[in-house]
N, CA, C and O atoms as a GROMACS GRO file, in nm:
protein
  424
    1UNK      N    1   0.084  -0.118   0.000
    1UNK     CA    2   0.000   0.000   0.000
    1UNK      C    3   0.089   0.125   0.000
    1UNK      O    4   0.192   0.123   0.067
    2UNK      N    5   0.064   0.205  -0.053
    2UNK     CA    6   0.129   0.334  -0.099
    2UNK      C    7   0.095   0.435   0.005
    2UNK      O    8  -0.024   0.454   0.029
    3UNK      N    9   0.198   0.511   0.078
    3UNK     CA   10   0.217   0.580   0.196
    3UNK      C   11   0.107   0.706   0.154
    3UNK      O   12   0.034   0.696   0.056
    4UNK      N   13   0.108   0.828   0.249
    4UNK     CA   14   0.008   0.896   0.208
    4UNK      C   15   0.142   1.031   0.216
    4UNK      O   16   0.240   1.028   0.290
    5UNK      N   17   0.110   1.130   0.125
    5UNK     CA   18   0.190   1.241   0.082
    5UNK      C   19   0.222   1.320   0.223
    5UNK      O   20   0.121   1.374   0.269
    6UNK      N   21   0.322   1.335   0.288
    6UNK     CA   22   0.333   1.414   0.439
    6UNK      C   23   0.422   1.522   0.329
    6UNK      O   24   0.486   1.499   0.225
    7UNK      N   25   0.386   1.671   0.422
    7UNK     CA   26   0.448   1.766   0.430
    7UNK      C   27   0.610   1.770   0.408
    7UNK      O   28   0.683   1.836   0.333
    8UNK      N   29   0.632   1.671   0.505
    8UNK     CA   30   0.819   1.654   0.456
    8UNK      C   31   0.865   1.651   0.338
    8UNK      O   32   0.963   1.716   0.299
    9UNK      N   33   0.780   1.556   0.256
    9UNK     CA   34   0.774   1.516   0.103
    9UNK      C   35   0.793   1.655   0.004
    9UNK      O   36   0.874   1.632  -0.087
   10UNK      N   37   0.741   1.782   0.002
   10UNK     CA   38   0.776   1.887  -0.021
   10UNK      C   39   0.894   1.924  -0.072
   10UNK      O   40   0.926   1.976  -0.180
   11UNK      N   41   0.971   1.881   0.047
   11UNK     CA   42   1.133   1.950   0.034
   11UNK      C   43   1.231   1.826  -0.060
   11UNK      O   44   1.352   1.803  -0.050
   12UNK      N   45   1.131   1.760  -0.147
   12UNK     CA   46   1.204   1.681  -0.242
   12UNK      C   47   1.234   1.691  -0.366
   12UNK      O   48   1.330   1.659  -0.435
   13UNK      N   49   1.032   1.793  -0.399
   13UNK     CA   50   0.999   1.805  -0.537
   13UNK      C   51   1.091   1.917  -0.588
   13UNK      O   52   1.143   2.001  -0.514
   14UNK      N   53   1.105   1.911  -0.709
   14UNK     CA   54   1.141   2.005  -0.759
   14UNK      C   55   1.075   2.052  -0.863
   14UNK      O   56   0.995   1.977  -0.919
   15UNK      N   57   1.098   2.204  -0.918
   15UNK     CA   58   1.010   2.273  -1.014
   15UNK      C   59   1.077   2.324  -1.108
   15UNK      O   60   1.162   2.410  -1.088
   16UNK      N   61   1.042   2.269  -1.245
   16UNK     CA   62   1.131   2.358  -1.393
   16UNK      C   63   1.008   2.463  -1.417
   16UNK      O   64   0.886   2.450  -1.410
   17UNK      N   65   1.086   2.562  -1.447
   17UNK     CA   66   1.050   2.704  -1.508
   17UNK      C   67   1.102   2.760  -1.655
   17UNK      O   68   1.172   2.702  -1.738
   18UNK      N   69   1.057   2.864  -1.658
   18UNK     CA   70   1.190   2.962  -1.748
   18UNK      C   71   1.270   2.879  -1.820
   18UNK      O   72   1.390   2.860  -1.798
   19UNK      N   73   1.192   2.817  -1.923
   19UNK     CA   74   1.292   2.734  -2.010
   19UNK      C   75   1.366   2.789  -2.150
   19UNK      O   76   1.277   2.806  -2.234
   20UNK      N   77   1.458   2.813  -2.189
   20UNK     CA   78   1.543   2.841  -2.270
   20UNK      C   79   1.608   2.742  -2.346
   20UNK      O   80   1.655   2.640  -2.295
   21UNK      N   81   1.614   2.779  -2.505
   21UNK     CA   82   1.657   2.678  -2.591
   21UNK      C   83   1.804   2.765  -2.639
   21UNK      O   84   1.800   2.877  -2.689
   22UNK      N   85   1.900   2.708  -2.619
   22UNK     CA   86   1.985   2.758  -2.768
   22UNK      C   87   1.961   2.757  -2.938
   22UNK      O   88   1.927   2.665  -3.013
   23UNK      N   89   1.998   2.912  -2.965
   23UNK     CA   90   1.947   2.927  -3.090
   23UNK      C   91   1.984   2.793  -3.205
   23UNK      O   92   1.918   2.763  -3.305
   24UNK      N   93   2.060   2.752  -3.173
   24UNK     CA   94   2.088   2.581  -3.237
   24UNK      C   95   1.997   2.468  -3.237
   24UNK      O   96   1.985   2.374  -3.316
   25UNK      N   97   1.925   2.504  -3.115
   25UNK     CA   98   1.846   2.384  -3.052
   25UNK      C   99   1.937   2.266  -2.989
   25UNK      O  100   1.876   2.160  -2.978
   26UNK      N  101   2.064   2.266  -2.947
   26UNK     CA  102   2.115   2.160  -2.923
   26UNK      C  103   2.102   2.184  -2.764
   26UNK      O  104   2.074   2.070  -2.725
   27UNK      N  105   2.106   2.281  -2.631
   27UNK     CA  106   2.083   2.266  -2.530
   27UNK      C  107   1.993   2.354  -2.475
   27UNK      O  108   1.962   2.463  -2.522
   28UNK      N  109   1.950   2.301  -2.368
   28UNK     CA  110   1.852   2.379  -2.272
   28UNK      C  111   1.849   2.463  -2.163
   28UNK      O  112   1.931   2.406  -2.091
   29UNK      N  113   1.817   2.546  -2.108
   29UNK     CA  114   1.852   2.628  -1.989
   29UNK      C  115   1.712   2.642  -1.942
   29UNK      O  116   1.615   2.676  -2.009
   30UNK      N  117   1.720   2.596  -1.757
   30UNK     CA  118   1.585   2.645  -1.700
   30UNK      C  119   1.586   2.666  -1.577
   30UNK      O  120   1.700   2.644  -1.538
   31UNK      N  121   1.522   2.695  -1.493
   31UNK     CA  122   1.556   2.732  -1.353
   31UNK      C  123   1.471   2.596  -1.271
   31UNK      O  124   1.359   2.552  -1.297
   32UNK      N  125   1.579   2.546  -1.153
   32UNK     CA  126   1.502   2.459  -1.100
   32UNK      C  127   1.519   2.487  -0.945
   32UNK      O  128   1.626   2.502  -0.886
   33UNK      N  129   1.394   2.491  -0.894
   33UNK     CA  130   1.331   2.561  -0.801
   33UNK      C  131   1.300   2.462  -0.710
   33UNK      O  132   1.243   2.362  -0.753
   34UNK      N  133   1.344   2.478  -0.512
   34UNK     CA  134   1.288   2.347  -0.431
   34UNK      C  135   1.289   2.466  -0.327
   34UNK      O  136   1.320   2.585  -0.320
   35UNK      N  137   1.224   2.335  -0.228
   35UNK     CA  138   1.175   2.424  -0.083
   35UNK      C  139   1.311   2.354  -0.056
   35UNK      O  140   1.362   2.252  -0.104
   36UNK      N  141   1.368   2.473   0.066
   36UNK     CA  142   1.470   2.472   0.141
   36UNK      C  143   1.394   2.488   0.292
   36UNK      O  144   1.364   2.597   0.339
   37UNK      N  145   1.364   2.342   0.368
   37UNK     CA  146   1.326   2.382   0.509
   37UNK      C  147   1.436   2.456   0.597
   37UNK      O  148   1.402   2.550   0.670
   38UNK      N  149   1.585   2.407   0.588
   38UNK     CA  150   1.670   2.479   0.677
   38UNK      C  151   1.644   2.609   0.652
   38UNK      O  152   1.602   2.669   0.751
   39UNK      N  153   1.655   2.678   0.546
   39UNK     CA  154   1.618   2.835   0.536
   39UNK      C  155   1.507   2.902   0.549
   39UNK      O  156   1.493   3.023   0.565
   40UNK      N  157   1.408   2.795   0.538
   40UNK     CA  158   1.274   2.796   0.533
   40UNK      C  159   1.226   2.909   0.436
   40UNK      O  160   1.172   3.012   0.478
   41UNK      N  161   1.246   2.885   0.318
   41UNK     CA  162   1.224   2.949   0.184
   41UNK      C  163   1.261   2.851   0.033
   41UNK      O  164   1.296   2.734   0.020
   42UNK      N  165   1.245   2.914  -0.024
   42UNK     CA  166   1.311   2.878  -0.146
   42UNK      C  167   1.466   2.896  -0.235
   42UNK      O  168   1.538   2.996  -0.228
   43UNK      N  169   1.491   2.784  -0.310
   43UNK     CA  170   1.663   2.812  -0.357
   43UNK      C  171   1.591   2.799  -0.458
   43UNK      O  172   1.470   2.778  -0.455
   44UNK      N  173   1.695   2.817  -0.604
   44UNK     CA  174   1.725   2.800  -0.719
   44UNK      C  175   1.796   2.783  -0.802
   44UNK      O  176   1.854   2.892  -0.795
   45UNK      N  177   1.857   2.718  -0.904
   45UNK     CA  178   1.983   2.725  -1.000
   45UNK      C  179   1.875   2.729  -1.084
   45UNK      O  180   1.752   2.725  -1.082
   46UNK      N  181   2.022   2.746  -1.201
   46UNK     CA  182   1.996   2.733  -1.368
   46UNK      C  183   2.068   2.591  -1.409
   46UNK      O  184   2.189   2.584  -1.392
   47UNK      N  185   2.002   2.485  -1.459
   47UNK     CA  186   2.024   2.395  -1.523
   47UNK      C  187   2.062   2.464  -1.705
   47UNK      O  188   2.038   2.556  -1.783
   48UNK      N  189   2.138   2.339  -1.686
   48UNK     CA  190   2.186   2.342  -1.843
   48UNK      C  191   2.189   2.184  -1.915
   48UNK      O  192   2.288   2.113  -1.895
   49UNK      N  193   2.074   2.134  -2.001
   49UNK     CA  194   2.081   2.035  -2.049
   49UNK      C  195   2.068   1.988  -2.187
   49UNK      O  196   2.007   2.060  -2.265
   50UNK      N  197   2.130   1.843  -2.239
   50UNK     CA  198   2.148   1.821  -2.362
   50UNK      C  199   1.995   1.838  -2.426
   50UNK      O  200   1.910   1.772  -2.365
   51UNK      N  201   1.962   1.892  -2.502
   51UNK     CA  202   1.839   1.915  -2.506
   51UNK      C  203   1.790   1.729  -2.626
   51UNK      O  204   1.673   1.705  -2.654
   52UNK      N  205   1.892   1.645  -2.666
   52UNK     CA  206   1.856   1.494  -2.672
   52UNK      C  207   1.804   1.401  -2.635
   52UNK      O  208   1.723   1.315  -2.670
   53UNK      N  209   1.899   1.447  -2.511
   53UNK     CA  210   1.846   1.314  -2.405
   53UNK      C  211   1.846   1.390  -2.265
   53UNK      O  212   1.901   1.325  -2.176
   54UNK      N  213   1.804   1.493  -2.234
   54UNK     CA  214   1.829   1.564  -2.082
   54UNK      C  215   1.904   1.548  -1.999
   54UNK      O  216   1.874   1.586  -1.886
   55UNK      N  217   2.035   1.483  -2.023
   55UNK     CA  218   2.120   1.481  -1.946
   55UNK      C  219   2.189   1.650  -1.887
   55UNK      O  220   2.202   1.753  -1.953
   56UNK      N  221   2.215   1.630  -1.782
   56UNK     CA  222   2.239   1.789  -1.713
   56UNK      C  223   2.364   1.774  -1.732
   56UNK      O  224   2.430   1.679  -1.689
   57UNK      N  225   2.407   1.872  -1.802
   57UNK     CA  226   2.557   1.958  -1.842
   57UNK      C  227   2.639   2.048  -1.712
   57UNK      O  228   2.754   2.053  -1.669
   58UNK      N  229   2.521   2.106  -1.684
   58UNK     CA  230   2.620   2.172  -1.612
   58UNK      C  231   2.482   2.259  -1.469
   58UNK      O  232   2.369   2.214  -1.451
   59UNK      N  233   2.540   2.377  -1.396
   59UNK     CA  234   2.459   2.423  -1.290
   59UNK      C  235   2.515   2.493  -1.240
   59UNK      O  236   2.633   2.485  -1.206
   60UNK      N  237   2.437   2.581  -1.224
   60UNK     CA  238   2.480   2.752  -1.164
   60UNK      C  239   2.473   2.730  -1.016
   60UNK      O  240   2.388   2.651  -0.975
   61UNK      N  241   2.552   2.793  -0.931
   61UNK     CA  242   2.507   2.840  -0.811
   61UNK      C  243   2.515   2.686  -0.711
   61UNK      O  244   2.525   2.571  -0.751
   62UNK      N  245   2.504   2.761  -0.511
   62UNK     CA  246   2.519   2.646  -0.467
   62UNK      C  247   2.395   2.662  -0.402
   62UNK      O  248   2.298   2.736  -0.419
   63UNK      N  249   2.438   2.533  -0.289
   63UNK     CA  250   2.310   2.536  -0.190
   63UNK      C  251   2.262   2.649  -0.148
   63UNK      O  252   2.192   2.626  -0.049
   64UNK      N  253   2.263   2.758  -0.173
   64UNK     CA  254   2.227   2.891  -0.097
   64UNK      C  255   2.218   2.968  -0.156
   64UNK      O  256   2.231   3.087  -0.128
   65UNK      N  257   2.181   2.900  -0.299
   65UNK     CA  258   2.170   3.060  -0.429
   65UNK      C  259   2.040   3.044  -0.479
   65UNK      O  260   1.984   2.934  -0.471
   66UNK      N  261   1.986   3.139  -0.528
   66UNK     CA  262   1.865   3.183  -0.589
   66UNK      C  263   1.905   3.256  -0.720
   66UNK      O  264   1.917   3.378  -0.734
   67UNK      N  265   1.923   3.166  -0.809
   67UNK     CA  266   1.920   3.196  -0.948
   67UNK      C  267   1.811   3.169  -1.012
   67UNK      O  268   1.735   3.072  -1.007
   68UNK      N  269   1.811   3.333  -1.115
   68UNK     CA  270   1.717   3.275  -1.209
   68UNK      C  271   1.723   3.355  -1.359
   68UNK      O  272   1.829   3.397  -1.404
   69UNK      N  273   1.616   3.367  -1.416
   69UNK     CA  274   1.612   3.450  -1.575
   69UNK      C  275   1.754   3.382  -1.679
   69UNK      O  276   1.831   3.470  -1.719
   70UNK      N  277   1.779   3.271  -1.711
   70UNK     CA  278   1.875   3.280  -1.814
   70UNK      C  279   1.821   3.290  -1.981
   70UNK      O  280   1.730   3.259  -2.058
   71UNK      N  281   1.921   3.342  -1.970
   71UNK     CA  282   1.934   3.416  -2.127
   71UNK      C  283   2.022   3.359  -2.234
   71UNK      O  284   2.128   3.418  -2.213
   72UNK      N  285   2.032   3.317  -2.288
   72UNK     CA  286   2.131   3.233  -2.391
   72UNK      C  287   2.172   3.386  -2.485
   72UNK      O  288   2.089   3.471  -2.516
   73UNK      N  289   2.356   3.393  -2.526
   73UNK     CA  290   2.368   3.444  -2.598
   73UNK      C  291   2.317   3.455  -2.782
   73UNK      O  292   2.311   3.338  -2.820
   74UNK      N  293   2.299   3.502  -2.841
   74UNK     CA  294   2.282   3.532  -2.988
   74UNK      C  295   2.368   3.337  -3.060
   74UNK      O  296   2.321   3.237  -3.115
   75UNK      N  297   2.486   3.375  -3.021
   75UNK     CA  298   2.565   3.232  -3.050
   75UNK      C  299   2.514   3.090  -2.985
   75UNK      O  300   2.534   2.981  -3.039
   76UNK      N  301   2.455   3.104  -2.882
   76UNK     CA  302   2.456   3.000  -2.777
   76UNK      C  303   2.553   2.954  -2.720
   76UNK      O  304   2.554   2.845  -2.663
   77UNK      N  305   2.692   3.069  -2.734
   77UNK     CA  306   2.831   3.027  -2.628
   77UNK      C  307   2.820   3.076  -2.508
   77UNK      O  308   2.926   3.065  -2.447
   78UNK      N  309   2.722   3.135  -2.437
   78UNK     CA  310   2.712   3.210  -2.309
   78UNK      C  311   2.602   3.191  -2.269
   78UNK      O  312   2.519   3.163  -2.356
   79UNK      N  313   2.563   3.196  -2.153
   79UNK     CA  314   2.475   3.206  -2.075
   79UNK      C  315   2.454   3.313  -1.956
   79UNK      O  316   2.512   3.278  -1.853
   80UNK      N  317   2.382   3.441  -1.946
   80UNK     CA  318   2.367   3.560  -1.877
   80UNK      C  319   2.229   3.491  -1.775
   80UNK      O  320   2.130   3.440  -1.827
   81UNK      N  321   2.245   3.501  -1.658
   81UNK     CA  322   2.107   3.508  -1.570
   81UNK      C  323   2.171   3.596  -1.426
   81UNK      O  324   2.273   3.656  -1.392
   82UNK      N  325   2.045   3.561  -1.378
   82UNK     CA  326   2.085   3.735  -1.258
   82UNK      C  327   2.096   3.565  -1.101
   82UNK      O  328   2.039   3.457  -1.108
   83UNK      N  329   2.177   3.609  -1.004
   83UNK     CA  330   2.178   3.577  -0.914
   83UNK      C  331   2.167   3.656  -0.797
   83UNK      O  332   2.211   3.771  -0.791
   84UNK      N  333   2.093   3.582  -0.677
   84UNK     CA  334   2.092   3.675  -0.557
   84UNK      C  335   2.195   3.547  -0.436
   84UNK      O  336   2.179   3.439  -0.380
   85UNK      N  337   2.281   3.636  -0.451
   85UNK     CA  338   2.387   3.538  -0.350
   85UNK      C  339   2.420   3.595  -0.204
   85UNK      O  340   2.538   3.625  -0.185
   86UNK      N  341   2.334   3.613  -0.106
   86UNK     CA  342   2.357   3.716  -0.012
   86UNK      C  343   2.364   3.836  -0.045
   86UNK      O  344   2.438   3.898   0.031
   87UNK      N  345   2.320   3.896  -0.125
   87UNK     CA  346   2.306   4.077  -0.145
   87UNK      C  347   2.177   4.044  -0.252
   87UNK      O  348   2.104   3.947  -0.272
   88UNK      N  349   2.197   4.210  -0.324
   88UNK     CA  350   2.083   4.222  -0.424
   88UNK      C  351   2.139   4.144  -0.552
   88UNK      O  352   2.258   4.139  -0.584
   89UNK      N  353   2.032   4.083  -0.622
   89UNK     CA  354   2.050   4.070  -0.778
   89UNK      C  355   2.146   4.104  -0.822
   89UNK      O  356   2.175   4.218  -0.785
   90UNK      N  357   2.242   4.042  -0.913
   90UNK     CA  358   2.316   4.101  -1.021
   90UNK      C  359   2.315   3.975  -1.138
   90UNK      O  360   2.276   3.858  -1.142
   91UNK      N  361   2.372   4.057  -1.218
   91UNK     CA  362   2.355   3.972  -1.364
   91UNK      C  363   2.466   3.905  -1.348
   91UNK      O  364   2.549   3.962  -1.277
   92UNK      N  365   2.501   3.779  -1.399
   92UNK     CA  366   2.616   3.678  -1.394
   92UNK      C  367   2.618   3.618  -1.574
   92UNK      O  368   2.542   3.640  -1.668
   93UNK      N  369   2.734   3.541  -1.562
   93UNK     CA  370   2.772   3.520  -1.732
   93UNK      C  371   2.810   3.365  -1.752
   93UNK      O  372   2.898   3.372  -1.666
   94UNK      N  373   2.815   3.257  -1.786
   94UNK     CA  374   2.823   3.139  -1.761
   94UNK      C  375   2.855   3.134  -1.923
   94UNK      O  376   2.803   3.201  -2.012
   95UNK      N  377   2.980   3.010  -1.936
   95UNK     CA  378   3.027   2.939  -2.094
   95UNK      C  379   2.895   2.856  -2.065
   95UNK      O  380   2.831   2.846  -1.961
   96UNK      N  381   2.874   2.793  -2.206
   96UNK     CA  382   2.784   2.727  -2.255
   96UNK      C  383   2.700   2.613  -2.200
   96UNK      O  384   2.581   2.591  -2.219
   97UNK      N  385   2.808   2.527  -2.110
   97UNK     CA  386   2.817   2.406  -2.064
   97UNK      C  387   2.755   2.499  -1.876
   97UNK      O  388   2.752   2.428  -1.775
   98UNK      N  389   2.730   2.599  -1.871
   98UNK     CA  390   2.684   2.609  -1.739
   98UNK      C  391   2.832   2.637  -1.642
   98UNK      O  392   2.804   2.692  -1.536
   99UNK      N  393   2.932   2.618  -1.655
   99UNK     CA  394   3.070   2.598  -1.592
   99UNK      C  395   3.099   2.756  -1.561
   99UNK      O  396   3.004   2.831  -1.584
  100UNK      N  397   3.210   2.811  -1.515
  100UNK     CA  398   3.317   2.940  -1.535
  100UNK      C  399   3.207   3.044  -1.515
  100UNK      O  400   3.204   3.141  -1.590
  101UNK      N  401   3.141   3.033  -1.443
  101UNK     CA  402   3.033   3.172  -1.422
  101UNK      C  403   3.074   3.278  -1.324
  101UNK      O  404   3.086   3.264  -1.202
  102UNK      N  405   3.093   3.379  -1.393
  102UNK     CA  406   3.134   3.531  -1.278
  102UNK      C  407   3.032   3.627  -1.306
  102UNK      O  408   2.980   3.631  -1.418
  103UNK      N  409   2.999   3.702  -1.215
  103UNK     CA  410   2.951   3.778  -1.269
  103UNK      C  411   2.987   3.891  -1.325
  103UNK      O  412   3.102   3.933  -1.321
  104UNK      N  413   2.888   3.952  -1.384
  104UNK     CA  414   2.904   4.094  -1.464
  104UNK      C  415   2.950   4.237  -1.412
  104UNK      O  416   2.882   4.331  -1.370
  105UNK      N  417   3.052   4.226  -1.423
  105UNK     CA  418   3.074   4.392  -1.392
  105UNK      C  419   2.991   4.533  -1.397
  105UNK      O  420   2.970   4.591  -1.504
  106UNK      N  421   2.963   4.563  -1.321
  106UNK     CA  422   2.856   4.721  -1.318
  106UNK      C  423   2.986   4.814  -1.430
  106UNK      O  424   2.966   4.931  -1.463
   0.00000   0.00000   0.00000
């Protein structure tokens, strides 16, 4: 018999959003979104996947980031989305594969 859904169960699911194709169509970018009980809020990254077979390439941000909005460059060699990493928003820049992300200089 199949358990019944408890509240705990929550902090497992996860949520795709904001999906982004490269102008190629060969990968994907989207924000994936979970409940964080220790913080008791929400986190987020940006996934980056083969858009073939969904295997995940790569991922922005750590346990404690709230990323979101990516933007694929014109080429599809970059990836721009804004992070909130302990301060306000700023825009950040990621190679293709999701990897080498700094952010953007004001």
């Amino acid at each position: 018999m199949a358990r019944r859904l408890e509240p705990r169960d929550l902090s497992r699911v996860r949520w795709l959003s904001d999906v982004q194709v490269t102008p190629d169509g060969g990968r994907i970018a989207c924000v994936e979104t979970r409940l964080d009980d220790a913080a008791d809020g929400l986190r987020s990254r940006i996934l980056v996947l083969d858009a073939s077979d969904g295997r995940v390439l790569g991922s922005s941000g750590d346990a404690g980031s709230a990323d979101h909005t990516p933007r694929w460059s014109p080429d599809g060699g970059r990836l721009a989305f804004i992070a909130i990493r302990g301060g306000p928003g700023q825009a950040w820049l990621a190679e293709a594969q999701g990897h080498q992300e700094h952010p953007i200089p004001d």
